[in-house]
N, CA, C and O of each residue as an XYZ file, in Angstrom:
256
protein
N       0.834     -1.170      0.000
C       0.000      0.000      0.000
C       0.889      1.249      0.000
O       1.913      1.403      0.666
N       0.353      2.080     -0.822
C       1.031      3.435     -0.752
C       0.607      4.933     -0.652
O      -0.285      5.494     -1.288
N       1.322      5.381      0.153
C       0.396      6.798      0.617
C       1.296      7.987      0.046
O       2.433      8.292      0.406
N       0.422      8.641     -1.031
C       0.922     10.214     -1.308
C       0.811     10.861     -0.784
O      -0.341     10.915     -0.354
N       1.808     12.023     -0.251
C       1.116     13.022      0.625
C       1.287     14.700     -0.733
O       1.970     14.943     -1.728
N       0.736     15.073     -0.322
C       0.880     16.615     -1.061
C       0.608     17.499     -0.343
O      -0.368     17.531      0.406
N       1.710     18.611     -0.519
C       1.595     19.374      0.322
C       2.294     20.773     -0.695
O       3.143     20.926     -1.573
N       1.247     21.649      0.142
C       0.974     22.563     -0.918
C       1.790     24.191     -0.234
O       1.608     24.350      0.974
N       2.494     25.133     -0.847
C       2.987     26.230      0.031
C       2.086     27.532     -0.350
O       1.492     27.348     -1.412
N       1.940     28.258     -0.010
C       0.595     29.600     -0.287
C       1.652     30.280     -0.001
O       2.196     30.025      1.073
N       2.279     31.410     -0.947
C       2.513     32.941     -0.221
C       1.790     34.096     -0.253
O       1.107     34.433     -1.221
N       1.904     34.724      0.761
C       0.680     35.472      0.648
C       1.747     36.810      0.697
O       2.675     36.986      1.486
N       1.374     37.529     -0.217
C       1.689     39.265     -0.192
C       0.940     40.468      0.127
O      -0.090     40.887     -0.401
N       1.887     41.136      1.435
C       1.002     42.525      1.600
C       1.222     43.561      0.541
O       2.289     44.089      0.232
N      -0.086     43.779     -0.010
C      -0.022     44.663     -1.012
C       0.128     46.240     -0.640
O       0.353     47.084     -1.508
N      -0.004     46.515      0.582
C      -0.307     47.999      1.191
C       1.800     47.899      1.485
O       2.649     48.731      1.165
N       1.938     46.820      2.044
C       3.509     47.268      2.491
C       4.732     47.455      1.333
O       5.776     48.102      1.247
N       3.826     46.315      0.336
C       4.977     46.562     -1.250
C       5.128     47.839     -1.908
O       6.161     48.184     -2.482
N       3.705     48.778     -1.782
C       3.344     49.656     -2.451
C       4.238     50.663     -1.340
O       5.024     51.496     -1.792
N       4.053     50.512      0.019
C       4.794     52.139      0.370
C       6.141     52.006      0.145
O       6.822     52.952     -0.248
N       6.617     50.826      0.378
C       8.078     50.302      0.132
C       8.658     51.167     -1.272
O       9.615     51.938     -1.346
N       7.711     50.732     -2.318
C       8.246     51.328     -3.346
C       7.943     52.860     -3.526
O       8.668     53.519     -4.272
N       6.959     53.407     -2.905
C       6.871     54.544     -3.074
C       7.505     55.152     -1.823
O       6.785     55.931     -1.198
N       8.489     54.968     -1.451
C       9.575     55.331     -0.443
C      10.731     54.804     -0.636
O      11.552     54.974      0.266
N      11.117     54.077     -1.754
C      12.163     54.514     -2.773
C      12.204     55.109     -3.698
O      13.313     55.395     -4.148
N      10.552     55.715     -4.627
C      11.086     56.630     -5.387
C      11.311     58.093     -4.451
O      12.340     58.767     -4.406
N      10.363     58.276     -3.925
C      10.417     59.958     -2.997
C      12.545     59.619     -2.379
O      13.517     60.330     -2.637
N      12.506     58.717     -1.822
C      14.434     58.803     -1.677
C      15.165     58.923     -3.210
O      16.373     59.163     -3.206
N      14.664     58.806     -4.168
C      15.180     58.544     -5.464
C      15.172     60.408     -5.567
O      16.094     61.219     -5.485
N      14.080     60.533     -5.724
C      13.808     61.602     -5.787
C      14.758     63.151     -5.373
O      15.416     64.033     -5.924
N      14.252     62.699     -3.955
C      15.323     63.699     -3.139
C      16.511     63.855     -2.960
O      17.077     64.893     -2.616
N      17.066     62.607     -3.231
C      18.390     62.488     -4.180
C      18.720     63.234     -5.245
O      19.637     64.051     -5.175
N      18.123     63.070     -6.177
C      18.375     63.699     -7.639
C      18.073     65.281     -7.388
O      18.782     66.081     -7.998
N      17.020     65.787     -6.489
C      17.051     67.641     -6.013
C      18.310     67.901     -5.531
O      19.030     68.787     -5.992
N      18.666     67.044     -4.468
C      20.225     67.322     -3.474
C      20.991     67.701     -4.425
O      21.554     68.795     -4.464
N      21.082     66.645     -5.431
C      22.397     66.911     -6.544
C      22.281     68.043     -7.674
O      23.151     68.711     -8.231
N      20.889     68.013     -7.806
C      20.928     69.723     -8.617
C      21.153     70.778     -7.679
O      21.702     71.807     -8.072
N      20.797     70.650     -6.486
C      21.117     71.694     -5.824
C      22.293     72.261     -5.108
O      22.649     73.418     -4.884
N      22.748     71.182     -4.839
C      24.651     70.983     -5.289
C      25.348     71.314     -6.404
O      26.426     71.878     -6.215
N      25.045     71.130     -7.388
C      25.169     71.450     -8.818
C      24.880     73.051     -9.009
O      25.514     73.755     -9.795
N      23.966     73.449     -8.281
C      23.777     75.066     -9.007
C      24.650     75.570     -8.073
O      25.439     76.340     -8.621
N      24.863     75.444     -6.743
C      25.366     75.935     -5.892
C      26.501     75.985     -6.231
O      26.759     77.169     -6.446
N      27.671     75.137     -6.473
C      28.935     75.155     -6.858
C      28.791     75.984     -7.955
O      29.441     77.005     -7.730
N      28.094     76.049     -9.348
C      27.975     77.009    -10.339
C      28.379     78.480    -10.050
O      29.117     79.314    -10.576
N      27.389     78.403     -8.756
C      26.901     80.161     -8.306
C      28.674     80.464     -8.150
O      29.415     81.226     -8.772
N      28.926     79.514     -7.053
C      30.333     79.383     -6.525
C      31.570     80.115     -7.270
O      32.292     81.029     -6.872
N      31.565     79.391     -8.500
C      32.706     79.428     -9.150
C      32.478     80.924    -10.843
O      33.264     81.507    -11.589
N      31.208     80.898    -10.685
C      30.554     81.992    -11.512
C      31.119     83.501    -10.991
O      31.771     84.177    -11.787
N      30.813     84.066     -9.463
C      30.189     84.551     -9.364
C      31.190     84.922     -7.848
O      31.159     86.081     -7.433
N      32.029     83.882     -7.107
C      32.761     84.117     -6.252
C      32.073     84.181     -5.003
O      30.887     84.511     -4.970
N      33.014     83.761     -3.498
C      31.688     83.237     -2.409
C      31.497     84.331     -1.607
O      30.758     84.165     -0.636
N      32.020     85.486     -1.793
C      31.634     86.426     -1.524
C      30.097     87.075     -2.243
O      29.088     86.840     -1.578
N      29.980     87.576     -3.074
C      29.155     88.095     -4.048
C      28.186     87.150     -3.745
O      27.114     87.739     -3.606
N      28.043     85.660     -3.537
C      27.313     84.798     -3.572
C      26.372     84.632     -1.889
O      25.224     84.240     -1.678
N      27.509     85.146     -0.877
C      26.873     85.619      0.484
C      25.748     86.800      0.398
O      24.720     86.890      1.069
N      26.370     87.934     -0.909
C      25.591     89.327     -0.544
C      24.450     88.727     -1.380
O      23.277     88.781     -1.009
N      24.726     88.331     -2.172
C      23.526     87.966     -3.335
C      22.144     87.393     -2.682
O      20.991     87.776     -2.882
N      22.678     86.248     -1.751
C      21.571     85.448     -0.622
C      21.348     86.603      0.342
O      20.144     86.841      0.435
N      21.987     87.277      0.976
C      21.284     88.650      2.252
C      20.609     89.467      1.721
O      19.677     90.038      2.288
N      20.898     89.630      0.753
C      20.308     90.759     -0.538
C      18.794     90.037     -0.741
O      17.753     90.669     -0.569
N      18.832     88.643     -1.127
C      17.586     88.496     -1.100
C      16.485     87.572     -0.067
O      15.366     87.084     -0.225
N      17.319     87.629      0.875
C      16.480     87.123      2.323
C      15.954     88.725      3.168
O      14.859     89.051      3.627
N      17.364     89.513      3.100
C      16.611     90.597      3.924
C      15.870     91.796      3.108
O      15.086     92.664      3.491
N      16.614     91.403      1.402
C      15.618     93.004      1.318
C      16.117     94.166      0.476
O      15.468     95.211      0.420
């Protein structure tokens, strides 16, 4: 006599945790790629424009 057994595996996926997962690597993707333009213009201003001129330029337009 012979006995089959079967046995079966289910995975089950949270669909709410995959979804923020990935949408909390693009927003880090994201804010990444601003950092680096904004790094990018900044050194520009930098080397344009000298870090002096580039201090008055920002007081100039924070105070006024």
């Amino acid at each position: 006599m012979t006995t089959t057994t079967h046995t079966t595996t289910r995975n089950q996926v949270d669909a709410g945790y995959e979804t923020s997962r990935f949408a909390f690597g693009v927003g880090m993707a994201m804010a990444a790629i601003v950092g680096l333009w904004g790094t990018a213009c900044l050194v520009s201003a930098l080397m344009n424009n000298g870090p002096l001129n580039l201090v008055k330029g920002y007081l100039t337009a924070v105070i006024g």
